[in-house]
PLY file of the C-alpha trace (Angstrom):
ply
format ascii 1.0
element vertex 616
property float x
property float y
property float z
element edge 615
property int vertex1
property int vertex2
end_header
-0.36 17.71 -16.84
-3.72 16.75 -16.66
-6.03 15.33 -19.57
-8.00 18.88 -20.73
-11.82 18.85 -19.80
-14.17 17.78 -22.69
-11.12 15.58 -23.62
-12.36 12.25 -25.32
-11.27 8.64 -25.25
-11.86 5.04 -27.14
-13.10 7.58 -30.21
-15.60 9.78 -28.46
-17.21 6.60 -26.11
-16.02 8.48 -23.20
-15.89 12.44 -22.61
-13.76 13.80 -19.45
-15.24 16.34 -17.76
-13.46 17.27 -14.66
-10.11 16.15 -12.35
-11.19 14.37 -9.16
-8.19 14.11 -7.88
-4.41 12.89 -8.73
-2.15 10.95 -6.89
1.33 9.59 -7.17
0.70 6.86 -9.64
-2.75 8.33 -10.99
-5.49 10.76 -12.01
-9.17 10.46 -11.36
-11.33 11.88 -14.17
-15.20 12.27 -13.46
-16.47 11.74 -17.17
-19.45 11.20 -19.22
-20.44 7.29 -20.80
-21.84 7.59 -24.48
-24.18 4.82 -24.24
-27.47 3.58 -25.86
-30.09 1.74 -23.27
-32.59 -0.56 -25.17
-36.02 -1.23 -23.81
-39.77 -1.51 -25.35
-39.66 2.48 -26.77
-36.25 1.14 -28.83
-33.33 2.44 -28.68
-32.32 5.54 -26.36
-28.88 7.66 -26.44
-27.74 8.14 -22.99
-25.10 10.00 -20.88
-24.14 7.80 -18.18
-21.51 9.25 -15.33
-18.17 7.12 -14.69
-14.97 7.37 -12.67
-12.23 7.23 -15.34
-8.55 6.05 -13.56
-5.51 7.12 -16.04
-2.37 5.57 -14.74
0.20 8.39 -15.08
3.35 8.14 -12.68
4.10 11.70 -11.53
7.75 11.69 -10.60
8.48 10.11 -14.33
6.00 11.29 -16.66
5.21 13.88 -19.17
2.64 14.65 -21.55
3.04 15.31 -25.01
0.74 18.83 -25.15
-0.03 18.24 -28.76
-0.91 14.31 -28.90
-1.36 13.88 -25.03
0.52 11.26 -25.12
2.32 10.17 -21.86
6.37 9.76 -22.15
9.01 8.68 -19.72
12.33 10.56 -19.45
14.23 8.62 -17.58
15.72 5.04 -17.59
14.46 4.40 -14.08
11.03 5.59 -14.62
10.68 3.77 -17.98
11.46 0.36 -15.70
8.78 1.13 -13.13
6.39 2.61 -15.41
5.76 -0.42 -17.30
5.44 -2.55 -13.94
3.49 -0.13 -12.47
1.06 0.16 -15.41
0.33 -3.63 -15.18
-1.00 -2.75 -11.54
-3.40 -0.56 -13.24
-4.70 -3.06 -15.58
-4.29 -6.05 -13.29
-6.63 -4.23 -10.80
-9.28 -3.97 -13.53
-9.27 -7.52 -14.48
-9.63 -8.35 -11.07
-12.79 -6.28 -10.43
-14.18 -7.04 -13.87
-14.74 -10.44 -12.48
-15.87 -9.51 -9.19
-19.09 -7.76 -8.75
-20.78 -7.70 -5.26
-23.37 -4.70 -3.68
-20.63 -3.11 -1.61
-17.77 -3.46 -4.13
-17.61 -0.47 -6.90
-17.96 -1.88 -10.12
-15.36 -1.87 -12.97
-16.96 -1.21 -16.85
-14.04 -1.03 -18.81
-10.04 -1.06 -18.87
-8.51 -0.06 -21.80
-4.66 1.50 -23.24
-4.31 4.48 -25.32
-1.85 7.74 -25.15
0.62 5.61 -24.44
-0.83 4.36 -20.70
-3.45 2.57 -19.46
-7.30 3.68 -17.68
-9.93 2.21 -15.80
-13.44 3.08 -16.24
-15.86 2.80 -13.25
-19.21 3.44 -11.97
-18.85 6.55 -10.08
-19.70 6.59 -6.34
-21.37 9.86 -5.32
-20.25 10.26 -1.92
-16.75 10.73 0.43
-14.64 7.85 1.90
-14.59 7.13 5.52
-10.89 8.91 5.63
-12.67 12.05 4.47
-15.45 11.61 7.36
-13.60 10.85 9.71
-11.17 14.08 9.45
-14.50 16.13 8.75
-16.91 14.17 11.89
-14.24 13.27 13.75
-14.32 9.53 16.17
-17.33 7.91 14.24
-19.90 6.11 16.89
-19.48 2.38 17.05
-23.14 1.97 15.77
-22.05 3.45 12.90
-18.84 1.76 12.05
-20.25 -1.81 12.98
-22.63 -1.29 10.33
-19.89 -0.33 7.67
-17.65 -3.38 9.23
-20.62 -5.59 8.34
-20.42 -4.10 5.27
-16.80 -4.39 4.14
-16.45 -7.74 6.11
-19.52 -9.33 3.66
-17.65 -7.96 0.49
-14.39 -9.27 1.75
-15.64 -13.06 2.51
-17.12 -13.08 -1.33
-13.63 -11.79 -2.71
-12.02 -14.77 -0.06
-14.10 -17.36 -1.67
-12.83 -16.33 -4.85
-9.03 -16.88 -3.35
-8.59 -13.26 -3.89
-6.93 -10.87 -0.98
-7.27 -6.93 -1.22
-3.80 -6.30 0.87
-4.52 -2.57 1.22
-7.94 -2.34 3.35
-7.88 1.31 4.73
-10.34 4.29 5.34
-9.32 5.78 2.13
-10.31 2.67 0.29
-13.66 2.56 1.23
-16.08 4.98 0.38
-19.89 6.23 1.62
-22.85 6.13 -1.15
-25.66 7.83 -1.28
-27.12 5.52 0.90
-24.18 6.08 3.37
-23.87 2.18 2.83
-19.78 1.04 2.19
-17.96 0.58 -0.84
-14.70 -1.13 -1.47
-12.01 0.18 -4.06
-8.53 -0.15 -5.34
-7.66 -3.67 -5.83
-4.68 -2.69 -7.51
-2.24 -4.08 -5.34
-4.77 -7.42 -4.75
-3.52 -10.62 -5.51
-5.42 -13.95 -6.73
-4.24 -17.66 -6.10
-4.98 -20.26 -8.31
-6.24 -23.87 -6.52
-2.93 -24.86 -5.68
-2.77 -21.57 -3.11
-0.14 -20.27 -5.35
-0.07 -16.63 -6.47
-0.58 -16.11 -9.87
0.92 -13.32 -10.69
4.04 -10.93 -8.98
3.10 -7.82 -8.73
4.18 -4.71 -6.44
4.36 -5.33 -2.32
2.23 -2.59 -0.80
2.39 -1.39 2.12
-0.42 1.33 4.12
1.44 2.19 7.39
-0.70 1.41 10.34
-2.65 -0.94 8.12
-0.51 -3.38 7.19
-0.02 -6.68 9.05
3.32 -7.78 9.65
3.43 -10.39 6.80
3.31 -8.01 3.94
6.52 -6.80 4.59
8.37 -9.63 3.34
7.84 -11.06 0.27
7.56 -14.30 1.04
4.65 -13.61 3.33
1.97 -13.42 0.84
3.00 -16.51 -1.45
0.02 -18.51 -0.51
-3.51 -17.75 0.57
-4.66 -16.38 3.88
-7.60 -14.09 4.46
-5.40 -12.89 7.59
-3.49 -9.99 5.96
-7.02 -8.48 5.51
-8.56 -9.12 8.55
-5.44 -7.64 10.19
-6.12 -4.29 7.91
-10.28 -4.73 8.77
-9.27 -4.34 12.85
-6.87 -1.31 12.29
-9.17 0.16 10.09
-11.69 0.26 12.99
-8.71 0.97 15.74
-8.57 4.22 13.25
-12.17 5.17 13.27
-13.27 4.80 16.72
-10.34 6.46 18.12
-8.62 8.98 15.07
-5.17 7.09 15.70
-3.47 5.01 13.23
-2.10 2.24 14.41
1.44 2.10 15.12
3.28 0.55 12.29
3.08 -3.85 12.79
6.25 -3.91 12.36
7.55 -1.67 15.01
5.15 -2.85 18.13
7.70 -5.24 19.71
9.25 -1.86 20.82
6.30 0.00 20.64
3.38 -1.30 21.98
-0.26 -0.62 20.33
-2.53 1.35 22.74
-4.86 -0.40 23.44
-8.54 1.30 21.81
-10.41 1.32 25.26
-7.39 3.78 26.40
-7.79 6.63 23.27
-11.84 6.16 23.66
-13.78 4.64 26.49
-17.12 4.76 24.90
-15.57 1.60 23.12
-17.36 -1.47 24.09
-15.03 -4.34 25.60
-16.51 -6.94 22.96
-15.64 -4.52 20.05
-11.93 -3.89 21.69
-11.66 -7.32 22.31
-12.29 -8.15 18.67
-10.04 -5.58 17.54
-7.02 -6.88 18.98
-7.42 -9.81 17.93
-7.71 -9.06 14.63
-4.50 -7.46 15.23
-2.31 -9.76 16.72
1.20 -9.57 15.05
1.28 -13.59 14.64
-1.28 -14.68 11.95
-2.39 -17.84 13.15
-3.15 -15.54 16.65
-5.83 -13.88 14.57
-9.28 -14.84 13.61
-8.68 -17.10 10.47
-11.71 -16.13 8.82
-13.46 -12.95 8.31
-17.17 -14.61 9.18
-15.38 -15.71 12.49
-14.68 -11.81 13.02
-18.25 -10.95 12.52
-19.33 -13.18 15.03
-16.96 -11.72 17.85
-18.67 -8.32 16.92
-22.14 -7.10 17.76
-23.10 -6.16 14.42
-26.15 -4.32 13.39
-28.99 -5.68 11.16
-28.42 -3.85 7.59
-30.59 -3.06 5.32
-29.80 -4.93 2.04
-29.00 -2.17 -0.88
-32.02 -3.90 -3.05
-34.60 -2.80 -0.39
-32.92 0.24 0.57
-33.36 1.93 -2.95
-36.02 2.60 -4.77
-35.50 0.15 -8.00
-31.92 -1.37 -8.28
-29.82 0.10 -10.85
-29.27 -1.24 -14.43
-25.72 -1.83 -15.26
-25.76 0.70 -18.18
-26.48 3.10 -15.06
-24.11 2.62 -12.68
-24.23 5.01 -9.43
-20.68 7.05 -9.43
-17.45 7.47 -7.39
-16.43 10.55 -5.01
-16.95 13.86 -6.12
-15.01 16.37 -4.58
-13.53 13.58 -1.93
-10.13 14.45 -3.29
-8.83 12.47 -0.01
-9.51 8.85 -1.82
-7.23 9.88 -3.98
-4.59 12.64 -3.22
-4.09 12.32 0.26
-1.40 9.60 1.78
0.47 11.35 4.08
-0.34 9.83 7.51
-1.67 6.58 5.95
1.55 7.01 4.10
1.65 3.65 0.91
4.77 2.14 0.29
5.17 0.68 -3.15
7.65 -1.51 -4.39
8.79 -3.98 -6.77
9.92 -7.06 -4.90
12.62 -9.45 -6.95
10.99 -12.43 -9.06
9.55 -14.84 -6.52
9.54 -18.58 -7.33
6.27 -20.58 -7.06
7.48 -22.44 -3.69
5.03 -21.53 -0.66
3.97 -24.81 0.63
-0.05 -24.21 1.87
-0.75 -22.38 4.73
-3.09 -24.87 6.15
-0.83 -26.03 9.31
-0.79 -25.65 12.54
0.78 -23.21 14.09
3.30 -25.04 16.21
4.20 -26.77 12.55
4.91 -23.41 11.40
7.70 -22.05 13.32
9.69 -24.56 12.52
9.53 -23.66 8.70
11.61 -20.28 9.53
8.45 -18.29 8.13
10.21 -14.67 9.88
6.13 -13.62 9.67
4.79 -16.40 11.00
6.28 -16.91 14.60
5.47 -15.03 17.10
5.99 -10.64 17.06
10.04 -10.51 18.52
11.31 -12.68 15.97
9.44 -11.77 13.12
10.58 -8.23 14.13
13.81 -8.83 14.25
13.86 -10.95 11.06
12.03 -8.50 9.32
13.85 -5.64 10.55
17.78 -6.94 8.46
15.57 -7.00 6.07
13.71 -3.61 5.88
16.47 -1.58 7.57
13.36 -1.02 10.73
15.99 0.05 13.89
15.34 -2.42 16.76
17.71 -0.30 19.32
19.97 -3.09 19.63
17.67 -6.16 20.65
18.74 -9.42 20.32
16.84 -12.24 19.06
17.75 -13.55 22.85
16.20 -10.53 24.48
13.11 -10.63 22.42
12.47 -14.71 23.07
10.54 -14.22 26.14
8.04 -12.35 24.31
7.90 -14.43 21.43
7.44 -17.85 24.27
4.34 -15.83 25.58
2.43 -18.69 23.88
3.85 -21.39 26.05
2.70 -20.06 29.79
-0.90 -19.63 28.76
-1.50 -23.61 28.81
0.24 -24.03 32.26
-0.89 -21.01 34.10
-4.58 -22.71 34.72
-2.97 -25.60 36.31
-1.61 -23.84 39.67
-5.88 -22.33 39.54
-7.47 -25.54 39.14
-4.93 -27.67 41.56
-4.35 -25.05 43.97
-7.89 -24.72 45.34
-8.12 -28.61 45.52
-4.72 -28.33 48.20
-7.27 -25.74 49.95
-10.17 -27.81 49.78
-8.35 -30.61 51.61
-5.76 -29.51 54.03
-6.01 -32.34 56.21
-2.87 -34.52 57.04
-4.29 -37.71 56.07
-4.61 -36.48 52.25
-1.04 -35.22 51.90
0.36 -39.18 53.12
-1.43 -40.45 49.80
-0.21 -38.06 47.63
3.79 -39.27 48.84
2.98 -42.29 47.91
2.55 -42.14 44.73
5.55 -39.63 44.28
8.35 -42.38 43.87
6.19 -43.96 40.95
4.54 -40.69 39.48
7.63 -39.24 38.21
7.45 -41.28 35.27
3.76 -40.54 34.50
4.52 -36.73 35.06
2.20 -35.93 37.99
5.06 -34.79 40.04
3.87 -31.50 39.92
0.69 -32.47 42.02
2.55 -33.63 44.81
4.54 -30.65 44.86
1.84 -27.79 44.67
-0.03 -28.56 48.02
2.96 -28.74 49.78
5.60 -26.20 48.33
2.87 -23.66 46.40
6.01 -21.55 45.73
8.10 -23.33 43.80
5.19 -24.28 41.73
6.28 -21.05 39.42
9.81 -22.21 39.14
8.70 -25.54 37.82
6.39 -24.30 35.21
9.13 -22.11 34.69
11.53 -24.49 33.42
9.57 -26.07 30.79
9.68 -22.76 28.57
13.06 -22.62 28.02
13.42 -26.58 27.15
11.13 -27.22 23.97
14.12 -29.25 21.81
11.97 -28.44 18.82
12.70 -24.49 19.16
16.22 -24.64 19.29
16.87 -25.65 15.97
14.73 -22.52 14.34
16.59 -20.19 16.72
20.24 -21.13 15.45
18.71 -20.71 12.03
16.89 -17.22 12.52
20.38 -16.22 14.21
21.93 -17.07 11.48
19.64 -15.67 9.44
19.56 -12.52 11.40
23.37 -12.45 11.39
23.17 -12.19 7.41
20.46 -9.87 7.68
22.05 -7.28 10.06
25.07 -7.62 7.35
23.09 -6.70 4.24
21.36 -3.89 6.43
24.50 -2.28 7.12
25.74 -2.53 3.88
22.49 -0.87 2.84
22.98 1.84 5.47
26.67 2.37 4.36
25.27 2.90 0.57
22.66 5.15 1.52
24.64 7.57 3.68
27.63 7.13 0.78
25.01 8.31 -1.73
23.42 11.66 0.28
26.92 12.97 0.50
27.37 12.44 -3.07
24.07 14.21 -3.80
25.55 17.14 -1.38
28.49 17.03 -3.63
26.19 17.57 -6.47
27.85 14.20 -7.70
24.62 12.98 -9.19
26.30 10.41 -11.26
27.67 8.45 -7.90
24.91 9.09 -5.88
22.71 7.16 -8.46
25.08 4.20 -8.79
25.30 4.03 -4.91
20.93 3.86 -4.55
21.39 1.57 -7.23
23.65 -0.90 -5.32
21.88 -0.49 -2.37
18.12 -0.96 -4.12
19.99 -4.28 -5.08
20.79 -5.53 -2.18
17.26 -4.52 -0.66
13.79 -2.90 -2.29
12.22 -0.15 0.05
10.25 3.01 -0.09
13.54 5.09 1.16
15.76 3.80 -1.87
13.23 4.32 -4.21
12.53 7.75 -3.30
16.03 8.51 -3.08
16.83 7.44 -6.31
13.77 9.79 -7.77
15.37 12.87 -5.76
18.53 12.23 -7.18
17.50 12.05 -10.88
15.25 14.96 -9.96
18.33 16.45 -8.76
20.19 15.64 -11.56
18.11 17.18 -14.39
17.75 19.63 -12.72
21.69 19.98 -12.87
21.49 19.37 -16.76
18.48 21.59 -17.11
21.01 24.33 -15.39
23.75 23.35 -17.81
22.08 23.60 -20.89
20.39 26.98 -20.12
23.50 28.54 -19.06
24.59 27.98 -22.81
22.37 31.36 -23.68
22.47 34.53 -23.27
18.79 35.30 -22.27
16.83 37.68 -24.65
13.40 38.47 -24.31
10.43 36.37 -23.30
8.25 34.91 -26.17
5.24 33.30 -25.55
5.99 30.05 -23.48
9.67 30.07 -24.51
12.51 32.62 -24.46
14.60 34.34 -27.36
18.24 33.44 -26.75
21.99 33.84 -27.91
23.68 31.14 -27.94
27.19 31.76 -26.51
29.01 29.77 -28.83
27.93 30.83 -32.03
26.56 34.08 -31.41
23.49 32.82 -33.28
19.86 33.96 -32.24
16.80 31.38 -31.62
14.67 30.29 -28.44
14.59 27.57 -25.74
12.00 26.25 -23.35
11.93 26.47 -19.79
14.46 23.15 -19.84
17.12 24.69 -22.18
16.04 22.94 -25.27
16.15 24.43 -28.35
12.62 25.18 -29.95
13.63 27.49 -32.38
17.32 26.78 -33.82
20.29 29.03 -32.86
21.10 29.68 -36.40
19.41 33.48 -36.61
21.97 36.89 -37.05
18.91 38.67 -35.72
15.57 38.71 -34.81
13.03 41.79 -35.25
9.43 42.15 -34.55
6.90 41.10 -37.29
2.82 40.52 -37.06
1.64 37.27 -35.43
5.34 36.92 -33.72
9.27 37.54 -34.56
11.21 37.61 -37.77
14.23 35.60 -37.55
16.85 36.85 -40.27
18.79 34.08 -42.32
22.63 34.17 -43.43
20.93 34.45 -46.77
18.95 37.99 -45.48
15.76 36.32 -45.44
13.56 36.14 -43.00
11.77 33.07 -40.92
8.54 34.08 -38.83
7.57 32.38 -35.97
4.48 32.50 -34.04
4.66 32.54 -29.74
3.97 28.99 -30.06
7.61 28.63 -31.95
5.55 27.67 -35.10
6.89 28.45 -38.34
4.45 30.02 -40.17
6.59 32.08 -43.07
9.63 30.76 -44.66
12.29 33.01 -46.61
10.17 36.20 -46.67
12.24 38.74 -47.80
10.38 41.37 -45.41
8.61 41.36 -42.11
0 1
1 2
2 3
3 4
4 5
5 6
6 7
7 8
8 9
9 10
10 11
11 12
12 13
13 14
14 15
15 16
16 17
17 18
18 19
19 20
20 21
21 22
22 23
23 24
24 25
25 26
26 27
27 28
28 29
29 30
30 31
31 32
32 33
33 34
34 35
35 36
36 37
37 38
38 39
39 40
40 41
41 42
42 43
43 44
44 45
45 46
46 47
47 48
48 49
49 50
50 51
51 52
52 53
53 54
54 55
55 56
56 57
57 58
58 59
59 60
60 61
61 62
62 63
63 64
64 65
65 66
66 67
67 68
68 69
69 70
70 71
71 72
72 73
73 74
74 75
75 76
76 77
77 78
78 79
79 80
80 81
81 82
82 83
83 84
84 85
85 86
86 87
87 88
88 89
89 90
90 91
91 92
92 93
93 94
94 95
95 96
96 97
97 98
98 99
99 100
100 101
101 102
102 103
103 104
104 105
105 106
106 107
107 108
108 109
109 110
110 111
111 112
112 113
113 114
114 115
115 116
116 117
117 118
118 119
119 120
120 121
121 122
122 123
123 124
124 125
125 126
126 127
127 128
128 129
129 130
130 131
131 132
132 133
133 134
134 135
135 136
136 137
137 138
138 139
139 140
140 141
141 142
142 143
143 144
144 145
145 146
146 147
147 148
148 149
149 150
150 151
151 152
152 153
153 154
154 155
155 156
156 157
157 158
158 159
159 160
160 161
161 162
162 163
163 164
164 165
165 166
166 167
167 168
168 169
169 170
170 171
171 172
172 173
173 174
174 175
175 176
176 177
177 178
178 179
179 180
180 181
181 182
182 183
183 184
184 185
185 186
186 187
187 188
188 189
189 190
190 191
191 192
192 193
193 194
194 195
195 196
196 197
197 198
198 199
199 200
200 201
201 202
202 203
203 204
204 205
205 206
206 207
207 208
208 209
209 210
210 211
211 212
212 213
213 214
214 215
215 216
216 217
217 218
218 219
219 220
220 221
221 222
222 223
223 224
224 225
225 226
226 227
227 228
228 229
229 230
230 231
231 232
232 233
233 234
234 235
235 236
236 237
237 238
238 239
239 240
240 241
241 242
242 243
243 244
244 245
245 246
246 247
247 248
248 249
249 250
250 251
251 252
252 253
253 254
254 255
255 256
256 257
257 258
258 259
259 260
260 261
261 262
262 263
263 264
264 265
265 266
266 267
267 268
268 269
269 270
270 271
271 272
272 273
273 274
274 275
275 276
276 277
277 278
278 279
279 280
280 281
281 282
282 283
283 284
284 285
285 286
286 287
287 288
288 289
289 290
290 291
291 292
292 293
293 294
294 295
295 296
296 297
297 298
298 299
299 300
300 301
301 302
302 303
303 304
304 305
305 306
306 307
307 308
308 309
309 310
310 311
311 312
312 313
313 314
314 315
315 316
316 317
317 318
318 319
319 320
320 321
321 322
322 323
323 324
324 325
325 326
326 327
327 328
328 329
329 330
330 331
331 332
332 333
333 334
334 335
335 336
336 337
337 338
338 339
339 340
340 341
341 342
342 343
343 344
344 345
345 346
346 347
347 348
348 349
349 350
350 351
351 352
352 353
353 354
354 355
355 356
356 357
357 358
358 359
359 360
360 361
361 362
362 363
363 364
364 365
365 366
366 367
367 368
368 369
369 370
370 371
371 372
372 373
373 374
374 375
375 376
376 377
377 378
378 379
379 380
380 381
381 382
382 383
383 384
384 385
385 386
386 387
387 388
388 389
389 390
390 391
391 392
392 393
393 394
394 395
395 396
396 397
397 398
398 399
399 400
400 401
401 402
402 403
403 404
404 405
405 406
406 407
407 408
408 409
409 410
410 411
411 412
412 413
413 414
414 415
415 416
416 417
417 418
418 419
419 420
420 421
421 422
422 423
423 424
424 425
425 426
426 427
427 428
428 429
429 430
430 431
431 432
432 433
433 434
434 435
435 436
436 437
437 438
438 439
439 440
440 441
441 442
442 443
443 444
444 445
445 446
446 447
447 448
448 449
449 450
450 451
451 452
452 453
453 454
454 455
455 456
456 457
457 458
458 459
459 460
460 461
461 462
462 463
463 464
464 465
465 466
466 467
467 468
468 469
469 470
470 471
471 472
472 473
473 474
474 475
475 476
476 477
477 478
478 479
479 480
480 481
481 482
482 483
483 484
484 485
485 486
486 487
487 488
488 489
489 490
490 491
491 492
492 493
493 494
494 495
495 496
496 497
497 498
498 499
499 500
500 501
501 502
502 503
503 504
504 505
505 506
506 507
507 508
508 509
509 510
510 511
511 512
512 513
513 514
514 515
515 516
516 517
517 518
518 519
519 520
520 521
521 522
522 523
523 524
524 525
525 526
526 527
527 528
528 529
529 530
530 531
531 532
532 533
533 534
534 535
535 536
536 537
537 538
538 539
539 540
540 541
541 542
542 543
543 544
544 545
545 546
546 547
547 548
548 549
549 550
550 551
551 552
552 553
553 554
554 555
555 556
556 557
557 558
558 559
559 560
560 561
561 562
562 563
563 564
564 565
565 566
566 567
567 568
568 569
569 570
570 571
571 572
572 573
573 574
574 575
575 576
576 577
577 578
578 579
579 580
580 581
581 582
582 583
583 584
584 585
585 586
586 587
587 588
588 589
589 590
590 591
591 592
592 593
593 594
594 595
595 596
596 597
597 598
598 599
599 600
600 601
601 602
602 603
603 604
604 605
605 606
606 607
607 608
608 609
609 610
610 611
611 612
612 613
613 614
614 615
């Protein structure tokens, strides 16, 4: 149901002249800019190239073949549409105010046929998905330089307190000058200078790429640049080794392997970077992406004003992708998960606090990776084979033996150093009186060294300012595991209805069960089963007719209750009434005969073109 080629839009400004590609939500036009440039020879008509972005939601939409116009035909499409064409436009207005060397430029968004487009300069090139399947593992070299790139176009969009959310190969495509460009800010979101979000859009998810706070809703209320820099480190884990990362959400129980281990050639500075980049607790990973750069050995990069020959006017952009079909079509194993989260008050308090401040706040994404797994998990319906929040506290405490484990190192060799006797006599002294200034532990490691683990043991388990977060994330895991089995219930309730071709209850089980929680599986569902169910209607009304003959795109029919001739498309509707006693052939199509004896003609396009003849 694409646009045809030559097509036009905004009155002949823009002329489409191929498909690029076409996505769920989308197709890519390569098209041609009517344009005048004016310089000291006056005025010159020009053909600029653009990347033209029509918004047209695949699962839900037709096109009128006559106007073009883009229709929805069903109630749950026609909810989502509308949200989903916002995205489309809200991405626009984002770029159009963002314009940086290694960001592709937005001209133009505009609505007509009923949707909404986005014109763009058009990149002639691929994106680093497409390479990489095509080259296979990239050399670091190389993807240190497009890191630089990416990373310098990211900190400019930061300063504007704007976050992408969906840094991935795909998203970043190759010029001419095989220097980086970032696209799709469609699911980006801007604060204003109270760190609130401005808008609620869609949550989108890239699995592999997405950091752990993006799956809730509440975890992208206020501004952080760490959602990106978390998507910036598995973007490189995915180029220098071909893996995507496992999913954030599930590494509690399935560990990220570590780069080094898929690829050797890896340096350890690079791996070392990468990981922590991707550590599952935010305030874990570099807070900035300059302070990323600088834990990375990046390459000097030739600016792109002195790598090309004169820069390029705005009238002339460069272009986007031909032929890398990838950028657009291809999601399966960086599969995007798209949904509409419920209306989210403005009530995120800043980010800017420390990190023991913000466990304490019940943020499930911002303590450490067992809880926020199994927080996150009631709420996504992500199995955690049965952990407990108990089981998983060790894991999460892993921040509490790194600032005691250097004391046994540093005290230890001092015990060594001075073995004698006469030292150990002034160290008892002290011992009755040092209890209360806590430097019991020194008397204790020269002369029991073992039980120095057991008393650096006990201090983990004590912290009186954990306890009260853990009642309420068991609580709040409690109600969580609740509304996840209640979900489950729903779901398995509604795939036996649709085996019971009970369309009807299938769709008002999804329905309860999107209610009670928003995710890729319920939303899909819910588009099988109305899928499922037109086709089930489509069925129905076609088994109304007796079929006839074929004629042109349509079919001449009998209609069984009437015994009346006409013809129906290919989803039982009625193009040419039911109302004929016969039909017969006649030049330029068939003659339908009248209860009066005349005769209608119709052409193969189920055109009338003769009315009442009284021949044929």
């Amino acid at each position: 149901m694409n646009l045809p080629n030559g097509y036009l839009l905004q009155q002949g400004k823009y002329k489409l002249t191929q498909v690029v590609g076409q996505g769920g939500f989308g197709i890519t036009y390569k098209g041609v800019w009517f344009t005048e440039v004016k310089g000291a020879l006056g005025t010159i008509h020009t053909e600029v190239p653009v990347c033209i972005k029509e918004f047209f939601f695949k699962d839900y939409c037709d096109r009128d073949p006559e106007t073009q116009a883009v229709s929805v035909h069903s109630e749950t499409g026609k909810q989502l549409f509308g949200k989903f064409r916002e995205k489309l436009i809200k991405e626009a207005k984002i770029l159009s105010d963002v314009h940086h060397p290694y960001i592709v430029n937005v001209l133009e968004v505009f609505e007509e046929n009923n949707t909404a487009y986005i014109v763009m300069e058009y990149i002639a090139g691929q994106s680093l998905k497409y390479k990489l399947e095509k080259e296979g593992v990239l050399p670091e070299k190389l993807v240190l330089k497009y890191v630089r790139q990416v990373g310098e176009a990211l900190q400019f969009v930061h300063e504007k307190q704007i976050v992408h959310l969906d840094i991935k190969p795909s998203n970043i495509l190759l010029d001419t000058h095989d220097d980086a460009r970032l696209i799709d800010f469609g699911v980006s979101k801007r604060y204003d200078m109270e760190q609130q979000e401005t808008s609620t859009t869609m949550l989108t998810l890239s699995k592999g790429f997405a950091s752990v706070e993006q799956y809730d809703d509440e975890g992208t209320q206020s501004f952080s640049p760490c959602p990106d820099i978390y998507s910036l480190g598995a973007t490189m884990y995915n180029l220098l080794t071909g893996k995507i990362p496992t999913e954030s959400i599930l590494r509690v129980t399935r560990p990220l392997v570590p780069p080094r281990e898929l690829n050797p050639a890896i340096s350890e500075k690079t791996e070392a970077a990468i990981l922590r980049a991707m550590e599952l607790a935010p305030e874990k990973r570099f807070q900035t992406v300059a302070e990323m750069m600088s834990a990375l050995d990046l390459p000097e990069i030739v600016p792109p004003e002195e790598n090309q020959p004169a820069p390029t006017p705005p009238e002339t952009p460069q272009t986007v992708a031909e032929g890398d079909e990838e950028t657009v079509v291809k999601h399966d194993e960086e599969e995007t998960i798209v949904s509409t989260p419920p209306t989210m008050p403005a009530k995120e308090e800043p980010t800017n606090v420390s990190p023991t401040e913000q466990k304490p706040r019940g943020k499930r994404w911002m303590v450490a990776a067992a809880v926020a797994l199994a927080a996150i998990a009631g709420i996504w319906g992500i199995a955690t084979n049965g952990e407990k929040p108990e089981e998983q506290t060790p894991i999460a405490q892993t921040e509490t033996p790194e600032p005691t484990l250097p004391e046994p190192e540093t005290e230890q060799p001092e015990a060594e150093a001075t073995p004698t006797p006469q030292q150990e006599e002034p160290k008892r002294e002290p011992a009755v009186a040092e209890p209360q200034k806590v430097a019991e532990p020194q008397q204790q490691t020269p002369t029991k060294p073992e039980t120095r683990p057991e008393e650096t043991e006990k201090p983990q388990p004590t912290p009186q300012p954990a306890e009260e977060p853990t009642e309420e994330a068991d609580a709040e895991t409690a109600n969580a595991a609740d509304i996840d089995r209640r979900y489950n219930d729903l779901l398995a309730s509604g795939r036996g209805r649709m085996k019971a071709e009970d369309y009807a209850g299938a769709k008002a089980d999804f329905t309860a069960a999107r209610n009670l929680k928003l995710t890729e599986e319920v939303v899909r569902l819910m588009i099988d089963c109305d899928a499922k169910a037109e086709e089930q209607r489509t069925e129905a009304r076609i088994a109304q007719y007796e079929e006839k003959m074929a004629f042109g795109d349509y079919r001449i029919v009998r209609k069984k209750s009437n015994g009346r001739y006409g013809a129906i498309d290919e989803n039982g509707y009625e193009k040419i009434p039911c109302r004929y006693l016969s039909v017969g052939i006649a030049e330029g199509g068939r003659a339908f005969e009248r209860t009066d004896n005349l005769f209608d003609i119709y052409n193969t396009k189920g055109e009338l073109i003769t009315e009442g003849a009284t021949y044929y």
